[in-house]
N, C-alpha and C positions, 0 to 999 in steps of 0.2 A: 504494500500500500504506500502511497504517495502522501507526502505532506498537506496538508488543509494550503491553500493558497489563495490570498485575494475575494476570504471567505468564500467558496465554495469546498467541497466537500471534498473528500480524501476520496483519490481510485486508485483502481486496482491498475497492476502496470504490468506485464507479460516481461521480464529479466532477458536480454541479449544475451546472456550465457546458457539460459535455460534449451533444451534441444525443442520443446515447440515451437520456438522463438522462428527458426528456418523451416519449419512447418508452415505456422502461420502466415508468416511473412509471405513465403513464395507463393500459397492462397491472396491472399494481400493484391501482390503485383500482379498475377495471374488477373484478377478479376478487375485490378484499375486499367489496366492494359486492354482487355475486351470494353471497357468501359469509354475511356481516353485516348487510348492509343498508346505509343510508347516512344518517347524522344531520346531514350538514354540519361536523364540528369534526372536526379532521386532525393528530395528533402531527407534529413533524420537530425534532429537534435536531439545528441543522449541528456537527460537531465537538464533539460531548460528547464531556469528558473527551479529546479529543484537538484535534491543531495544526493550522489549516488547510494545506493542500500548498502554497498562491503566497501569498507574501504582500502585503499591501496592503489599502488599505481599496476601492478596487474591483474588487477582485475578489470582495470579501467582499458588497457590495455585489450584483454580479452573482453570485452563490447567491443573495441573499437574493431577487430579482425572479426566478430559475428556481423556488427551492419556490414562491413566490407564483403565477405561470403558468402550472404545473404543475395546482396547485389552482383557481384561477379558472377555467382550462379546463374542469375536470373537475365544478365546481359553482361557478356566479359567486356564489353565498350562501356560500362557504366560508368557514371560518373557521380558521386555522393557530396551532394551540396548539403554544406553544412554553415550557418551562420557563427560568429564567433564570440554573442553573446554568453553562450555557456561553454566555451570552449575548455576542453581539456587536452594538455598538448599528449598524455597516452594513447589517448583516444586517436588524434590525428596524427600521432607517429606511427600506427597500428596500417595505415594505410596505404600503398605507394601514392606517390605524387601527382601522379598523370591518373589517380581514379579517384583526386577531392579537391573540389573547389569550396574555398570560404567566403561567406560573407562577410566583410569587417563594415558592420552595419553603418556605424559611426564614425569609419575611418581613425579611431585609434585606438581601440582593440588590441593591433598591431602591436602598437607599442609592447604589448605590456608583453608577448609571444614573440618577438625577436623576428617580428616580419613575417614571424609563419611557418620557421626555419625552411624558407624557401619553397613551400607549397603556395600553386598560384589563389590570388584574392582576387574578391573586386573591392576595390575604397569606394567605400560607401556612404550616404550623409542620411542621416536620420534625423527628422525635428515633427513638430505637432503631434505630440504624443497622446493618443487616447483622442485623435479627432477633433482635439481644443480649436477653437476660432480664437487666433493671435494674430497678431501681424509683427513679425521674427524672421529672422534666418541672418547667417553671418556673409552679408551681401562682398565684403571686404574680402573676408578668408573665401569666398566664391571668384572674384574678380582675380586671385592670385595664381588661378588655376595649379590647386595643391597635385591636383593628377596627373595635368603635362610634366610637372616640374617629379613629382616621386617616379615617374615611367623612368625618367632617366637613371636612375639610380639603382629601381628595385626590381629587376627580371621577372619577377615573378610576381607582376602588379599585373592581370591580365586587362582590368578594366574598371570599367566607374558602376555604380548604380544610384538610384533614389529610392530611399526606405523610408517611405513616410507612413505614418498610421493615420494621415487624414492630408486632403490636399486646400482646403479653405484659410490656409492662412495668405501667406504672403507671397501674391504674384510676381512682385518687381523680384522678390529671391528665384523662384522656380525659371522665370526668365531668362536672369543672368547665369545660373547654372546651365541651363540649355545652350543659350548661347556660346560659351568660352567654349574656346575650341580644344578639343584635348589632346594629348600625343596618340600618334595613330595603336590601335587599339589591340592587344595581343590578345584578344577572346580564344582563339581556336590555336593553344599552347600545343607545341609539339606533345603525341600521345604514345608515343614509340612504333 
């Protein structure tokens, strides 16, 4: 069971170590697949916003190689987008490089992960949280084009995003972010 969060109620949570875990799961994709279709790139945040259940780094570790096995199974092209709100770097050293892409929602995330130890990201800007109606955004650090200027430096910066939880705030920012022009854009990183 999972912690009480944001007052609602404790669930139940199926353990990435446990062996239904690759049961269920490839049930899972099998049926979003007939459902959706299938692009190859696969959400999983282990323990967002919540505590792993064992502690340890291998254990953390072994999640990180069950989501991975899970997905390789299911398309060896896979690709495991994982944001890097709840990142754990076991978790994402459990994976090769060419099959996880992070989001660094906030663009500095990063920081505190050593760039990611060289697995690619997209730098990302996150504001209007929870759909508030403000008028905000760091028009200045926007103008500076923090993404053309990190391309140069960080190989494994594939791209930009916008992560917003609501788009009602402030046009003149979403503008000027579209606008600046970025360094041309490594989305489609060598996959060997």
């Amino acid at each position: 069971m999972t912690r009480r969060w944001a007052k609602f109620p404790k669930t139940a949570q199926l353990d990435p170590t446990d062996p239904l875990f690759q049961t269920f799961g490839s049930l899972f994709l099998q049926t979003q697949k007939a459902l959706l279709g299938d692009y190859g790139f696969y959400a999983a945040d282990p323990f967002h916003e919540s505590k792993p259940t064992v502690r340890g780094e291998a254990y953390l570790n072994a999640v990180g190689q069950a989501i991975f096995t899970l997905l390789h199974d299911f398309n060896p092209q896979s690709v495991w987008v994982m944001q890097s709100w709840s990142l754990r770097d076991p978790i994402m050293k459990a994976v090769p490089k060419e099959h996880l892409l992070i989001w660094d929602l906030d663009g500095r995330i990063r920081l505190r992960h050593d760039n990611f130890s060289g697995y690619p990201f997209l730098l990302g800007r996150l504001d209007n949280f929870g759909q508030k109606t403000c008028f905000h955004g760091n028009i200045g650090r926007t103008a500076e084009n923090e993404f053309g200027k990190l391309c140069k430096e960080l190989p494994n910066l594939v791209g930009t995003g916008l992560f917003m939880e609501g788009s009602l705030s402030n046009p003149l920012y979403y503008e000027a972010l579209f606008d600046v022009k970025p360094a041309a854009s490594r989305w489609m990183w060598n996959r060997g």
